[in-house]
N, C-alpha and C positions, 0 to 999 in steps of 0.2 A: 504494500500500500504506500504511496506513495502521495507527496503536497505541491503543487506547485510551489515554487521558489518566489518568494513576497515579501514586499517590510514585515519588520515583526509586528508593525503595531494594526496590521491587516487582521489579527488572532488576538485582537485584546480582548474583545468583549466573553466574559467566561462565567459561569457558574459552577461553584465549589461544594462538595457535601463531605466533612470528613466525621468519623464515628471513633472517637478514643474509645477501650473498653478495657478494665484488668481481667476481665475473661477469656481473653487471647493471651494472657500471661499466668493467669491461673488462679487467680485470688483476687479476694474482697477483702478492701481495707483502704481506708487514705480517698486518692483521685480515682473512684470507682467508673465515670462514665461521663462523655462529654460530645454532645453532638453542633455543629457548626454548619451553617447554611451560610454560604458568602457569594457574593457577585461583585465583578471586576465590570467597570464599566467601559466605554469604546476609550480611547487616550485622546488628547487634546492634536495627535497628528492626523488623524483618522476624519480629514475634511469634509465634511458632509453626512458625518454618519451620527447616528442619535447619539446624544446627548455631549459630541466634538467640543461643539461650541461653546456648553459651557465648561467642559472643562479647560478649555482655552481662558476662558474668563478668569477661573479660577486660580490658574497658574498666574493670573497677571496678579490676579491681588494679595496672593501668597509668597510673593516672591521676596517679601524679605526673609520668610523664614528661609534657614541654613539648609543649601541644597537642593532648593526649589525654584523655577522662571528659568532654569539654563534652555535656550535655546536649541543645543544638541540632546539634551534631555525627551525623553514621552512623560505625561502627567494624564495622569488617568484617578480615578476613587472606586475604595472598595467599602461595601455597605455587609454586614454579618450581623445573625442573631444567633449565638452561643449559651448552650445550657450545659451547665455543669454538675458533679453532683458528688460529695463526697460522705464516705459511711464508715462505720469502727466493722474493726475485723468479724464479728460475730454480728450476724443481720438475722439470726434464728431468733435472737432475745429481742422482745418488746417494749423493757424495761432499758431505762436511761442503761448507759452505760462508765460510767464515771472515770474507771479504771483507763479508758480509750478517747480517741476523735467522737464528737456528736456528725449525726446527721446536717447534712448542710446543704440546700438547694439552691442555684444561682440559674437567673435567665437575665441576658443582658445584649443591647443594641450595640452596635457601634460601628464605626465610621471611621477611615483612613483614606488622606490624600497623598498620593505616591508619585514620584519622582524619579525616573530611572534611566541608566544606559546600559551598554557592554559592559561600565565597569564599576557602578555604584547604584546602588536605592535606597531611597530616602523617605521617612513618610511620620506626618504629622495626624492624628486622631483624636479622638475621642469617644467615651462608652458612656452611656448609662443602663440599671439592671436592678432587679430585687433582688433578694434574700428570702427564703422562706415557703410558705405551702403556694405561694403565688408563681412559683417557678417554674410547678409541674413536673420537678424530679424526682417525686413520689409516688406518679403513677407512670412516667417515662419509667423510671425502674423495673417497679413491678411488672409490667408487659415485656420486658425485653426478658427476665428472667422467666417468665412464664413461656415466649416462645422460644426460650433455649432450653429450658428444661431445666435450669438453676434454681435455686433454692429462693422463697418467699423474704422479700426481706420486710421483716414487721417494727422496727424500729421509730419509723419516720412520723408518728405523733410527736417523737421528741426533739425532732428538728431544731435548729435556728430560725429565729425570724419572727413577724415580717421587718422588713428592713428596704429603704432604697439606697441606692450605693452607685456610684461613677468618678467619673474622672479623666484624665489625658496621660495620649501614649504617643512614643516616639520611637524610631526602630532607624538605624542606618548599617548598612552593610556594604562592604568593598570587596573586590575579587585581588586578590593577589597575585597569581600566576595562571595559566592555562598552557597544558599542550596540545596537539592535534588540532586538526581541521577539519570540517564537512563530515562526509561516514567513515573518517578513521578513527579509533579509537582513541581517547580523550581524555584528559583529568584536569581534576583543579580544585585550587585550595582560595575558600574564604574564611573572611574574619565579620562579626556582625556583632552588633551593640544594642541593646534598648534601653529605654524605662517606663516606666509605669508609674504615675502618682495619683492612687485613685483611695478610698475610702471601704474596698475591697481588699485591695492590696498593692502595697507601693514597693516598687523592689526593681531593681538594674542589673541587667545580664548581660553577660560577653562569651563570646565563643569562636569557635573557627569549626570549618566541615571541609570535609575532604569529598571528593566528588570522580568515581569514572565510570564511564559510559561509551555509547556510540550515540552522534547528532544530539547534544546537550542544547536546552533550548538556553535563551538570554540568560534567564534569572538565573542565579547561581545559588539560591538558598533553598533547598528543597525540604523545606521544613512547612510538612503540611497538617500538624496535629489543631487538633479543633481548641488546644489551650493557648494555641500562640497566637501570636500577631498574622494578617494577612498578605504578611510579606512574602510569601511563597508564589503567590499568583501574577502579579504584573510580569508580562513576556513568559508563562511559563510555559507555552506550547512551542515548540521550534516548528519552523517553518520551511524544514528541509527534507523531512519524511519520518517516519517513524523510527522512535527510538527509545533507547533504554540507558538506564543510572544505577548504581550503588554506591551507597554514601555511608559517612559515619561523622557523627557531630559531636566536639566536647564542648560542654558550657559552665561556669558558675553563676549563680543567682543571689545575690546579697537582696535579703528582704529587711526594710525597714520599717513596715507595718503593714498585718495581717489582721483581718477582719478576725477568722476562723479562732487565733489566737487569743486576740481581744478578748471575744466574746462565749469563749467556751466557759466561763464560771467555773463549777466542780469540776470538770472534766479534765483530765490530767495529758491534756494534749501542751505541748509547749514546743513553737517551732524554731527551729535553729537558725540564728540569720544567715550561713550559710549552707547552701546547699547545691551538689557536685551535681553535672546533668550527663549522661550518654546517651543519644540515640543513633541505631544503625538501622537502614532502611533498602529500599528498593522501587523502582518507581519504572513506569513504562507507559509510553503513546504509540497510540495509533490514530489514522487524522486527524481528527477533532476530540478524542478523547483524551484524558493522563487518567492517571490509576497509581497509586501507593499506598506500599505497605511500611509501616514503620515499628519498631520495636523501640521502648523507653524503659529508662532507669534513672533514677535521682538516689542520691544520698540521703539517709532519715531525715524526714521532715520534721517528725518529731523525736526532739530533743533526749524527752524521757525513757521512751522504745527504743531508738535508733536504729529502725526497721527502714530498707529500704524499700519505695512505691515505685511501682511500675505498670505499664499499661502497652496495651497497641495499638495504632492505626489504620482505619484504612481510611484511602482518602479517592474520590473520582471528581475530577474538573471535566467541562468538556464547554467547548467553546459554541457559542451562538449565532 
């Protein structure tokens, strides 16, 4: 299968669904489950086509922020509603659980404006979201275990919440080197920054990924889990025919305030400001499609366990 040869910004317009789960890792406990619905909108290059124009606008009036109005640059926006859900290791007991993490529901909007070439993306945001039975990750649970066959989890009377919660996010990433060209086989190493300053959780991350494949699209950060930012999506479809990726990412995360934390009361969760991140994955297109899989692990989040969380990905983009 093969694409006709085109700017990249001919494949901007995308729509994203990715499904974090620790059921593909084999345990309940911690970040149990995270669903992400995201749309990339046409770029500000893309003359004539919905909604071009204003992103053209919007790069004008954005351009003082750092990284954003370069004229060699594409500027496009990504719009997501993310729900998250996180549970203590025993989801058979109904009863508080003191000794562990509380139940915790989050459903939340948000919105990034992105900025990008062959060798840099940049992108300014902002979220807002509840906390609580308003989230819906109580009965998103319960169904998803009922059509895997997993066990009931009866916890979720004793939730968190209700609460509203937002805030602004920022994400910038660079590519550092690259080999190969066109369908020869390919690598490359970047490095990527954020933060976070929200009333959910405010916290700053650094990383770098290693990347090879055959026909590697633009974006070089293939990080497509439904907790991250939607920096994965601007240019991620190459435009040269189909092809394929494995990657492997290391990151630290310094948290300087956490909701979950805050507000667990008895509960004897206490989270570590830092905490180590690996994920190794696998990704593949075919025309209009991408498809990835990812595997995660962090360093104990909580402090008093120091139990490592982990979870998987899958994730499918397919362009519009």
């Amino acid at each position: 299968m093969v694409l006709a040869v085109v700017p990249a910004s001919a494949v901007a317009e995308l729509v994203n669904l990715s499904w974090d789960n620790d059921f593909l890792t084999g345990t309940d406990r911690g970040y149990t489950n995270g669903v992400r619905l995201a749309y990339l909108s046409n770029s500000d290059k893309d003359r004539g086509k919905r909604l071009s124009g204003m992103m053209a606008t919007a790069r004008d009036k954005l351009a003082f922020l750092p990284g954003i109005g370069s004229p060699d640059a594409e500027h496009a926006v990504t719009a997501s509603l993310r729900q998250l859900m996180v549970t203590p290791g025993d989801i058979s007991e109904p009863e508080p659980q003191y000794n562990d993490i509380p139940y915790v529901g989050h459903l939340a909007l948000s919105t990034t404006f992105w900025s990008w070439t062959e060798e840099s993306i940049t992108g300014f945001g902002g979220h807002l979201g509840v906390i609580g039975p308003e989230s819906g990750a109580e009965a998103i649970q319960k169904w998803v275990h009922k059509a895997t066959g997993s066990e009931k989890p009866r916890g979720w009377g004793n939730q968190l919440g209700t609460d509203v919660v937002g805030g602004l996010q920022v994400a910038h990433a660079r590519k550092l080197f690259q080999t190969g060209a066109g369908g020869d086989l390919q690598q490359r190493v970047a490095v990527i920054g954020s933060g976070l300053l929200s009333s959910f959780r405010t916290s700053v991350k650094t990383g770098a990924i290693w990347q090879f494949g055959r026909r590697l699209p633009v974006n070089f950060v293939p990080e497509y889990s439904g907790t991250s930012s939607t920096i994965a999506l601007p240019a991620s479809l190459n435009t040269q025919g189909s092809g394929w990726s494995v990657f492997v990412g290391l990151g630290l995360e310094y948290v300087g305030y956490s909701y979950i934390d805050d507000n667990s009361g008895p509960y004897r969760f206490d989270e570590g400001p830092v905490i180590g991140q690996l994920g190794i994955g696998a990704a593949w297109q075919w025309n209009r499609v991408h498809a990835g899989l990812i595997f995660r692990a962090t360093t104990g989040e909580d402090d008093r366990h120091k139990d490592n969380f982990s979870f998987g990905t899958l994730s499918l983009s397919w362009e519009l």
